[in-house]
C-alpha positions in Angstrom: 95.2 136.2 119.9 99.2 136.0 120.2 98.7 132.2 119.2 96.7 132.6 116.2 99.8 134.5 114.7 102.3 132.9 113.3 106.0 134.5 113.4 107.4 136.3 110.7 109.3 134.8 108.0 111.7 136.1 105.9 111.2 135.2 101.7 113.3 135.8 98.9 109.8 136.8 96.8 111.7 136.7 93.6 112.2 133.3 94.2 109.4 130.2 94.7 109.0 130.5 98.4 105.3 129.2 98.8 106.7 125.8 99.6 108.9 126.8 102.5 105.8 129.0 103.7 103.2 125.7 103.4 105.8 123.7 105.3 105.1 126.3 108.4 101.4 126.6 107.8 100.3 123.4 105.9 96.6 124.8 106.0 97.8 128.1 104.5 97.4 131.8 105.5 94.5 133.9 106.1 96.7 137.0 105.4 99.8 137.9 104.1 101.4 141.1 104.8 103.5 143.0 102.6 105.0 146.3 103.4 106.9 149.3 101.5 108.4 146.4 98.9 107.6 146.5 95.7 108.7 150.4 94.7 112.4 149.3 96.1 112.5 145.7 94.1 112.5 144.4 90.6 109.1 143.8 89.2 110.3 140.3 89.8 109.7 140.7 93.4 105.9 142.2 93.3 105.3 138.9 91.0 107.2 136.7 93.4 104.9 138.1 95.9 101.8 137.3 93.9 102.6 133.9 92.5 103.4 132.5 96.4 100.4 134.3 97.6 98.2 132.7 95.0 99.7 129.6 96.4 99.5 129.9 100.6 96.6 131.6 101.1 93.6 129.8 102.0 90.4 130.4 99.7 88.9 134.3 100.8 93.0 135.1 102.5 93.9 138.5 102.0 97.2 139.6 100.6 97.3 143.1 102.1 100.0 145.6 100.6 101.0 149.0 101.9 103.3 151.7 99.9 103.0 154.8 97.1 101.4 153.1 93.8 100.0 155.0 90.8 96.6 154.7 90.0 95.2 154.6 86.2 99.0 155.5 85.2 98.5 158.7 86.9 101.3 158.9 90.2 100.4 162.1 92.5 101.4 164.1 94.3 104.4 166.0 92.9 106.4 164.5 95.9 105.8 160.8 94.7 107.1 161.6 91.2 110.4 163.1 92.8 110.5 159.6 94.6 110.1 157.2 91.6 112.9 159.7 89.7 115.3 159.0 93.0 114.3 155.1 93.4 114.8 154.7 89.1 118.1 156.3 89.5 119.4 154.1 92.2 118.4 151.1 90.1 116.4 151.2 86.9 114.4 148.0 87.9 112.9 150.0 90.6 109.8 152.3 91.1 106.3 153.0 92.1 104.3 150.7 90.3 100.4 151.4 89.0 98.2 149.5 90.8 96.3 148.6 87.4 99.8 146.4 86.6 99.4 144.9 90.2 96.2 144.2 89.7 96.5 142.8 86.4 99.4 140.2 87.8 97.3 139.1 90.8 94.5 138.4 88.8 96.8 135.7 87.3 97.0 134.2 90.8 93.5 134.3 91.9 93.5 137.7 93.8 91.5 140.2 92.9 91.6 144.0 94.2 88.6 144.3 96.6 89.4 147.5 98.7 92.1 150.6 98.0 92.6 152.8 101.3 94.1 155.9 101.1 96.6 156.5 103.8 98.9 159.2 105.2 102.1 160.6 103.6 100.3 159.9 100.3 100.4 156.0 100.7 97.9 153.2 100.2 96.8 150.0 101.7 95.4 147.9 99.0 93.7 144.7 100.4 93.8 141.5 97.5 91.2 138.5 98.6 91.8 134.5 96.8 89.3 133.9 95.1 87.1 130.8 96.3 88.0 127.5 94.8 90.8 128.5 93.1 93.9 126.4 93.3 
């Protein structure tokens, strides 16, 4: 298995990184990983992260994200609403994005939403999939 993986790599997502990526992996990915990013970035960066993906994944790779998001504009528990107040007043570009915005921008890129996972310390793992034959 170890050498189906590739190493990490570090991006700047708010910049166009799909071309450094493809140079590593000129057949493109079967998954991307993203983890804890978006709340504690510009909504530059969750677009960034998007737009490449659209780009590097192979047709059916999964962009797989894992963090706090609202869903339907609705952001629970209590304790997650204290956290978006804390991350918007370290910067006022950041905070837990609704999932329905995600969505919306990965659309854009060929991904659509196909499973939401609810996970501890009131998290999710949302799994995006390329759509087939899109470039």
């Amino acid at each position: 298995v170890a050498n189906l993986v590739q190493q990490p790599i570090t991006i700047d997502a708010s910049s166009d990184w799909a071309g450094r990526a493809l140079s590593m992996c000129k057949d493109g990915y079967h998954i991307v990983y993203s983890c804890n990013c978006i709340h504690i970035a510009p909504w530059e960066v969750a677009k960034g992260i998007l737009k490449g993906c659209g780009s590097v994944l192979r047709d059916n790779g999964l962009l797989i994200m894992y963090g706090p998001y609202a869903i339907d504009g609705k952001l629970e528990p209590e304790s997650n609403r204290r956290f978006d107040r804390y991350l918007r007043a370290q910067n006022e570009k950041w905070g837990v994005r609704d999932l329905r915005d995600v969505e919306k921008e990965a659309n854009a890129f060929s991904l659509d939403l196909v499973q939401r996972i609810a996970m501890p310390a009131n998290n999710f793992i949302v799994v995006f999939k390329k759509r087939r034959g899109a470039s």
